[in-house]
C-alpha positions as CSV (number, residue, x, y, z in Angstrom):
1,X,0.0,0.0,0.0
2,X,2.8,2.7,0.7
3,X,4.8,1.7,-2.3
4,X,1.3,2.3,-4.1
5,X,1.1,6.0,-2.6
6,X,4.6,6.6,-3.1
7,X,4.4,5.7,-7.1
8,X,1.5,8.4,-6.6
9,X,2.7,11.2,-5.0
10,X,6.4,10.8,-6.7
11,X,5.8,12.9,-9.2
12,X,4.0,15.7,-7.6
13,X,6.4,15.6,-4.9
14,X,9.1,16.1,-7.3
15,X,11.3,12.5,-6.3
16,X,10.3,9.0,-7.7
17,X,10.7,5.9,-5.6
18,X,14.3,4.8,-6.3
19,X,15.8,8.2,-6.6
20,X,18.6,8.4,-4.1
21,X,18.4,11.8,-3.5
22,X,15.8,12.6,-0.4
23,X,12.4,13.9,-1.5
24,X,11.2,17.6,-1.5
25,X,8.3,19.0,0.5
26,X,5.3,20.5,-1.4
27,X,4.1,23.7,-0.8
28,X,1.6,25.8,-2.0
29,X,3.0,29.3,-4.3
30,X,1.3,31.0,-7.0
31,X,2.4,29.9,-10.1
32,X,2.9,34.2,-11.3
33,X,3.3,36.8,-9.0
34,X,-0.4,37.7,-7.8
35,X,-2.8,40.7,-7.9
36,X,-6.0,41.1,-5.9
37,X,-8.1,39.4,-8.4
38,X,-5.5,36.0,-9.3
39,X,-4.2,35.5,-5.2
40,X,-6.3,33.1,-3.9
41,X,-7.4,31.2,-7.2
42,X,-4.5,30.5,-8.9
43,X,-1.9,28.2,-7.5
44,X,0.0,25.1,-7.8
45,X,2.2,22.3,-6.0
46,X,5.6,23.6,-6.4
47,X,9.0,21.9,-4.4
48,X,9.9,24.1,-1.7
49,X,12.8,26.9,-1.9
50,X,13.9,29.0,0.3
51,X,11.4,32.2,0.4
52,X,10.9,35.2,1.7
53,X,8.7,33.9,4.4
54,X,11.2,31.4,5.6
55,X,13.7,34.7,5.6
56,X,11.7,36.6,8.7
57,X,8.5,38.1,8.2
58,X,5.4,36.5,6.0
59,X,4.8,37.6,2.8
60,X,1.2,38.6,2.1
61,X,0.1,37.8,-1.3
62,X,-1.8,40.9,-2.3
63,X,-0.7,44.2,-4.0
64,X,-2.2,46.6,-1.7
65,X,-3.7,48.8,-3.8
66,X,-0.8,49.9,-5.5
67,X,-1.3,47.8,-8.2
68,X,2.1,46.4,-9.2
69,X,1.3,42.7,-8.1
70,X,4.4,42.5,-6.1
71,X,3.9,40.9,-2.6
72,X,4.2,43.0,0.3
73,X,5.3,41.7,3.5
74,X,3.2,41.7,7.1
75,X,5.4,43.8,9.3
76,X,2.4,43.7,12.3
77,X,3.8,42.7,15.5
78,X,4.0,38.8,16.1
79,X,4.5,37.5,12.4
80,X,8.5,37.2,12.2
81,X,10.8,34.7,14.0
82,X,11.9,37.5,16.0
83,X,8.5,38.6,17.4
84,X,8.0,35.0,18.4
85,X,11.3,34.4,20.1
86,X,10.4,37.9,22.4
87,X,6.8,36.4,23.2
88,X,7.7,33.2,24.3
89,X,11.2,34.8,26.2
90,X,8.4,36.8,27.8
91,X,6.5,34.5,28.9
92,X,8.8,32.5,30.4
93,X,10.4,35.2,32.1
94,X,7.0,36.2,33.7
95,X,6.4,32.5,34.8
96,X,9.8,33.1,36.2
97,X,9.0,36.3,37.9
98,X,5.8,34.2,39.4
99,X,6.8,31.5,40.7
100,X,10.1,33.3,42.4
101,X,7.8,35.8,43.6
102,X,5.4,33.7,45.3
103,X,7.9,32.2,46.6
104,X,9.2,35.1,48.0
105,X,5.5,35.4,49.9
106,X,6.1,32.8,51.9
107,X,4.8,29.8,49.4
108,X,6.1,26.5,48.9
109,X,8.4,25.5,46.1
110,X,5.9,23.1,44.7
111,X,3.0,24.7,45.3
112,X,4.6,28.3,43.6
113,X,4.9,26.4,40.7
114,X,1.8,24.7,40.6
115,X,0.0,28.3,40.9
116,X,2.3,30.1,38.1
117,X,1.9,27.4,35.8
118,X,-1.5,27.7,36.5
119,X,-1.8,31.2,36.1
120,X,0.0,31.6,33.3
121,X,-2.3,29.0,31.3
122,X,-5.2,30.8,32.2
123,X,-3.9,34.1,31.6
124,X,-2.8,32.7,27.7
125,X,-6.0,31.0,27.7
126,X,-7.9,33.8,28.4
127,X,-5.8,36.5,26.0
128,X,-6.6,34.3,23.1
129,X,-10.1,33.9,23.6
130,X,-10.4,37.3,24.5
131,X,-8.5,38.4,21.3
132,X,-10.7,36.4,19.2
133,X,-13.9,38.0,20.6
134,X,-12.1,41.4,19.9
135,X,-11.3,40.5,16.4
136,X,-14.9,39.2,15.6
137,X,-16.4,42.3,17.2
138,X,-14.5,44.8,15.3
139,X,-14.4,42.6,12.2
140,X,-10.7,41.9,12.1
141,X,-11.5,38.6,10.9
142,X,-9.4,37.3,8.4
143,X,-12.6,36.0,6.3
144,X,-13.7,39.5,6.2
145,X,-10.6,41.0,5.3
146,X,-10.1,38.5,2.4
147,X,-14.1,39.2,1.5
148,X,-13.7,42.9,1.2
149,X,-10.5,42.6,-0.6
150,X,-12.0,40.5,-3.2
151,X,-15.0,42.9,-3.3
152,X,-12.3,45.5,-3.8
153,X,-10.4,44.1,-6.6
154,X,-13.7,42.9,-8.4
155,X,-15.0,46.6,-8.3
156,X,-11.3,47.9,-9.5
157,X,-11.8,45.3,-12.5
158,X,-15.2,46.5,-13.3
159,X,-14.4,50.4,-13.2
160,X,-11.2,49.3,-15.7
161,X,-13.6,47.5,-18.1
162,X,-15.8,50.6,-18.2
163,X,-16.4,52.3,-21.3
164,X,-15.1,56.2,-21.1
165,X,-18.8,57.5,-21.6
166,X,-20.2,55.1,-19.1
167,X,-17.5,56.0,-16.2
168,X,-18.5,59.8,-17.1
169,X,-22.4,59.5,-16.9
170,X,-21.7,57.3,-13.5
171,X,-19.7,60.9,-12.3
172,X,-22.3,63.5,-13.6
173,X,-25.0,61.5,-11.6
174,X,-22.6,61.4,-8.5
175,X,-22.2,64.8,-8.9
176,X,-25.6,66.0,-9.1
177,X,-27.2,64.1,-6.4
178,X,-24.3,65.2,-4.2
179,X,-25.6,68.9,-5.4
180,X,-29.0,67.6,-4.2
181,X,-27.9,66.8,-0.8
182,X,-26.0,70.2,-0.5
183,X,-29.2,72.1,-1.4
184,X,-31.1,70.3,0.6
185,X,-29.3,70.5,3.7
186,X,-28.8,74.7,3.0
187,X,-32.7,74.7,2.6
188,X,-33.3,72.7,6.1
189,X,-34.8,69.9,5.0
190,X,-33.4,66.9,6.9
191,X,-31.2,64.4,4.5
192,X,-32.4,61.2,3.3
């Protein structure tokens, strides 16, 4: 059965069965370098290389309304090696802090580190949930990020496609209902 799956996935893995030389991990990558519209529709298995996202930082796969297709790379806080390295020194160092420090109040060894493991857990626990809950009620989700980026390059697309005349009527209307409003809120009436 495994010689079966390995005649299989040889070839999209990029080794065959007797090859001597070890076999290459598949990854996901665009097969040209991606706009707003192509990101999330167009890729392919590809044997890994060394990237930019195995370099430091991830590499977001969107242009960012520039429009040059290049990808830009996440520079939030807690998306590079380095950020991860300080959060997880931190933690530890507060666990540290804890447990000395309760043992400094007069508790016992065992018992200090039952409590700051235990309050440490809960405290993580608790971040993440509540970070969660944050991101969902400000709609920092990353499903409505993705959804109003497509939404964003599908309108871009359509405003390129339009014809000249089109794009111009579409403005002169613009314009004169925003003329509407004005003279409507100069002459009192309440706008709709």
């Amino acid at each position: 059965m495994s010689s079966l799956l390995a005649s299989c996935w040889a070839p999209v893995l990029g080794a065959t069965r007797t090859s001597p030389q070890p076999r290459t991990v598949a990854v996901l990558q665009p097969i040209r370098p991606c706009s707003s519209a192509t990101c999330f529709r167009q890729a392919a298995l590809r044997p890994a290389r060394p990237t930019a996202a195995r370099q430091g930082a991830v590499v977001v796969c969107a242009d960012g309304g520039g429009g040059s297709g290049q990808p830009k790379r996440n520079t939030e806080f807690g998306y590079s090696r380095k950020d991860v390295i300080i959060i997880g020194a931190g933690l530890t160092a507060a666990g540290c802090a804890l447990y000395y420090g309760l043992q400094a109040g007069g508790m016992d060894a065992a018992m200090a580190g039952n409590w700051a493991q235990l309050i440490i857990f809960v405290g993580l626990c608790f971040g993440w949930v509540g970070s969660y809950l944050f991101r969902v009620a400000t709609k920092q989700m990353t499903y409505v990020k993705q959804l109003e980026d497509y939404e964003e390059a599908v309108m871009q697309k359509r405003l390129e496609e339009m014809p000249e005349a089109e794009m111009e009527r579409m403005l002169d209307e613009v314009e004169s209902e925003k003329a509407a409003r004005r003279a409507r809120r100069a002459g009192g009436a309440p706008p709709s």
